[in-house]
C-alpha positions in Angstrom: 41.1 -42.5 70.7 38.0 -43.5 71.2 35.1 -46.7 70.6 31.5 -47.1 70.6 29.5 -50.2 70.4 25.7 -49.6 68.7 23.2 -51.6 70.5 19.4 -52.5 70.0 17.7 -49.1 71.4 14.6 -51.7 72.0 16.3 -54.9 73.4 12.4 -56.3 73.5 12.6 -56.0 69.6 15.2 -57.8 67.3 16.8 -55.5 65.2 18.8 -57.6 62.2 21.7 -55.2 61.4 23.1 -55.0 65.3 23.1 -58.6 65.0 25.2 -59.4 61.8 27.2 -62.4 62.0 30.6 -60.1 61.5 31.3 -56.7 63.1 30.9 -53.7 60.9 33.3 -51.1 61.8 33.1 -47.5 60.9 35.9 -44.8 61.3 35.2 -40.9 62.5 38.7 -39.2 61.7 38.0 -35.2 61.8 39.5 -32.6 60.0 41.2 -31.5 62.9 43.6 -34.6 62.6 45.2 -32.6 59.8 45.1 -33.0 55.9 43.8 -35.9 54.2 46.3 -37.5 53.8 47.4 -37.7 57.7 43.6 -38.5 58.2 43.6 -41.4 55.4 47.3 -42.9 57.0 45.2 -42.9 60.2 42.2 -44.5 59.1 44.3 -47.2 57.4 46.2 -48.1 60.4 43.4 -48.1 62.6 41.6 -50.5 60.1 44.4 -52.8 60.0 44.5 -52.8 63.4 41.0 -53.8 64.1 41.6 -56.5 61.5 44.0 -57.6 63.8 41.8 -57.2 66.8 39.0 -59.3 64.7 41.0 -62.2 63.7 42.8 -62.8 67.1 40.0 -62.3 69.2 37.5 -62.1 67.5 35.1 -58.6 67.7 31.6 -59.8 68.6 29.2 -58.9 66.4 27.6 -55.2 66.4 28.4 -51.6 64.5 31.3 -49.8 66.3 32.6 -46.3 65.5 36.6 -46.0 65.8 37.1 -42.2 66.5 40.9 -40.4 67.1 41.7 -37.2 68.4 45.0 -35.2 67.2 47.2 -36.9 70.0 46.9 -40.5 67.7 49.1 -39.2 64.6 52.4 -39.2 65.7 52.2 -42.7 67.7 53.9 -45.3 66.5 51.8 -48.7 65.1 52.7 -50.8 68.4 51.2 -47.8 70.6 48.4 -47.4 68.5 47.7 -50.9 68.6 48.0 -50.5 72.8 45.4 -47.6 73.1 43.0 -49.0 70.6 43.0 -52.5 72.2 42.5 -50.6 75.5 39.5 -48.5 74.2 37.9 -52.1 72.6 38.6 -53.8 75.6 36.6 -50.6 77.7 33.4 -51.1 75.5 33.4 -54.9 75.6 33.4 -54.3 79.7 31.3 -51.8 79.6 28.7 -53.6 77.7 28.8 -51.6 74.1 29.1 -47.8 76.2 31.9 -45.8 74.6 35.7 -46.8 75.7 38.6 -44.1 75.5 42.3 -44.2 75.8 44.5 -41.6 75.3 
């Protein structure tokens, strides 16, 4: 599993949409997760799950790109929850670089 942040290329220059008042959140969930339906299942967890990550803590604002690799479909919501808050936690300290976990 893996996160990216987007930031302004051009710090010196304001660009609006990096700097919405909510985070937008995308999801990259590859065919080789298996069939859509194990992709969708995944994509709806993790979006739940950032949800979750949003309302507790609140996400600060920016586009980020929730990615998963084949290792994310059989773990259960509690340890999905654990490596995603992980790979969130990794960008925020990392400034908006990509964070991974498992």
């Amino acid at each position: 599993m893996w996160v990216v942040r987007a930031e302004n290329p051009d710090p010196g220059v304001p660009d609006a949409s990096l700097e919405r008042l909510e985070p937008a959140v995308a999801y990259a969930i590859g065919k080789a997760i298996g069939p859509a339906v194990v992709r969708n299942r995944l994509r709806r967890r993790l979006r739940v799950l950032m949800t979750e990550l949003d309302d507790a803590d609140g996400l600060p604002a920016g586009q980020y790109l929730v990615g998963a690799t084949p290792a994310a479909v059989p773990l259960g919501f509690d340890e999905l929850r654990h490596h995603l808050v992980g790979a969130v936690g990794a960008v925020a300290r990392s400034g908006g670089q990509s964070g991974t976990a498992r």
